[in-house]
N, C-alpha and C positions, 0 to 999 in steps of 0.2 A: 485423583487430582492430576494435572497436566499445567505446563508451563510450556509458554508460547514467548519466543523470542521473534520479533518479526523489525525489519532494520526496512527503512523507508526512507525516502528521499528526504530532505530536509523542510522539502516546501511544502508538504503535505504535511506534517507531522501533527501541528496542529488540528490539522482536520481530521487524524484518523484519532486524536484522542480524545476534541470533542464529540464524535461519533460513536466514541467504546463508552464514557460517563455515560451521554445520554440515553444508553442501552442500558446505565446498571453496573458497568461493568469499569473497575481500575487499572491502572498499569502507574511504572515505574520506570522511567528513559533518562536516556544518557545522551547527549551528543557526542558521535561517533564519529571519526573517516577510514577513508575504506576504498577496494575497488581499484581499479587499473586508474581512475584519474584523482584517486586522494579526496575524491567531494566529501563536503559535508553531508551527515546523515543522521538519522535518529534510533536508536537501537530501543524499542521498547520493551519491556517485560512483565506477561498479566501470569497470572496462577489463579485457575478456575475449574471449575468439576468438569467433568469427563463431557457432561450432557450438554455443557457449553462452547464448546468447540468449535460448533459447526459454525455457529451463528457470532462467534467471536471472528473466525474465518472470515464470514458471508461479509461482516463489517469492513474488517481491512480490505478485503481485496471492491468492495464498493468507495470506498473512501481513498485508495490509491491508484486507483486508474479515473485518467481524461480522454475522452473522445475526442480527437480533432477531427473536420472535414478542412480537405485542401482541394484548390479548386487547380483543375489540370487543364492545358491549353494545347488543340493539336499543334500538330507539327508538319504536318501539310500546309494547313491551309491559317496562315494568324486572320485572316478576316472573315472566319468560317464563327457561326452562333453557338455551332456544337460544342457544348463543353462537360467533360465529364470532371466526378467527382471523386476523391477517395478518403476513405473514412480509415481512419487511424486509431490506434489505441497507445498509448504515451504513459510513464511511470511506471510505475509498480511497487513491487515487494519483495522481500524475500523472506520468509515466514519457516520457523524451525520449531519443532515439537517434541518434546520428552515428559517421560510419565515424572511423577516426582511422588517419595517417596516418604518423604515427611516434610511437614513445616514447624516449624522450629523459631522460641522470639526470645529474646534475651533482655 
């Protein structure tokens, strides 16, 4: 068994947890802060077999990243057509793994 701590931004959290149910899969969150500016965040907590890992992973990290494109203006010329684009990636995770050794309910 393995237990996955993974602490996510706030605005996502929702989304990464409806994303783990409709896999199958539970977790257990706290609202958390954290981090050099104290923000809100969500610390979740799933305990699932070893074989489920990857795809517990493949979820979060699809579930907390946004693709932005921002649109760039030269700096030559402002009445020039040319304009390029740059695509971004925004959010994330920060996802912590240890075996776990027994579970235990009282």
């Amino acid at each position: 068994m393995k237990m996955v701590m993974v602490v996510v931004p706030a605005n996502t959290a929702e989304h990464v947890l409806d994303a783990l149910v409709n896999a199958g899969h539970t977790a257990t969150y706290a609202e958390t802060r954290g981090g050099m500016l104290r923000q809100s965040q969500y610390s979740l907590f799933i305990a699932l077999k070893k074989e489920q890992l990857d795809e517990v992973m493949d979820i979060i990290k699809a579930s907390c990243r946004t693709q932005v494109e921002m649109r760039t203006h030269p700096f030559k010329d402002p009445q020039s057509k040319d304009k390029s684009s740059l695509t971004a990636d925004i959010g994330g995770a920060v996802a912590f793994v240890w075996d776990i050794e027994s579970i235990q309910t009282f």
